[in-house]
C-alpha angles and dihedrals in degrees: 000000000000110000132177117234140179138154125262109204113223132205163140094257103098143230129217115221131198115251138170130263141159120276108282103013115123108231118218125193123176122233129199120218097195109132098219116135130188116177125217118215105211127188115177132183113186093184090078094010098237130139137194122202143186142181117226131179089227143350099255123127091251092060092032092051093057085060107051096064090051088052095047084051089056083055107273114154106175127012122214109211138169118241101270111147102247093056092066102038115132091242081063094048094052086056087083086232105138107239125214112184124205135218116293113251090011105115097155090071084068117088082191090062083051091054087045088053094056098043082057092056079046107050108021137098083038126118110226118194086216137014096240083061086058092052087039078069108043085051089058082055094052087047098064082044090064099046088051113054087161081061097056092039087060091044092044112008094098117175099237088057092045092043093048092053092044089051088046106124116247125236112249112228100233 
């Protein structure tokens, strides 16, 4: 299974989103500025609509190469990444996870940057005490993920990538 995969940086610094109110009323949002972060290391495939998903202190080899053999293990085969540094570090290489790399600066060829959009809908704009109870949150999120393949099939399931796996050439059993 070939799955696209990046990292969402979470943390206590808040974003302002835009939301709706009636004409002439002033609109106030509350912002952290706690410099906590907590990355999420997030592989799609919106073929099958699965995910997998997990939390990392940072976005360095060492942490990224503790989660590629627990994804080859849930049945990834290849893994589609942007060129960040740490992707193509010697330390990942040496996981035996072939590695497809994108575009630079093209994050809209990635169906993991669509499901982050969506877990920042989700999750921001709210005030969290800590930030585990932020990724508590986006947890719950990745949960109903889970439990709706059809859902993650609309968010990453985009035609060229179902079209170019369905052109793909079969092997011929000699």
């Amino acid at each position: 299974m070939v799955v696209w995969a990046d990292e969402l940086r979470v943390g206590l610094m808040g974003m302002v989103r835009r939301v709706w109110s009636g004409r002439g009323v002033k609109v106030r949002q509350r912002v952290q500025h706690e410099r906590q972060w907590a990355y999420l290391v997030l592989a799609v495939d919106g073929r099958s609509g699965r995910i997998w998903s997990t939390w990392t202190d940072d976005m360095k080899q060492d942490s990224l190469v503790r989660v590629l053999p627990a994804w080859q293990q849930g049945g990834v085969e290849a893994v589609v990444w942007d060129n960040a540094s740490s992707h193509h570090g010697a330390w990942v290489r040496a996981c035996n996870v072939p590695l497809v790399f994108q575009p630079p600066y093209a994050p809209e060829l990635n169906p993991a940057e669509r499901v982050f959009q969506e877990l920042r809908r989700a999750v921001e704009g709210v005030c969290y005490a800590t930030l585990k109870d932020k990724c508590d949150a986006i947890n719950a999120v990745l949960d109903a993920f889970d439990a709706d393949p059809d859902r993650v099939r609309r968010l990453a399931g985009w035609d060229w990538i179902t079209d170019a796996f369905a052109n793909l050439p079969t092997q011929n059993a000699a």
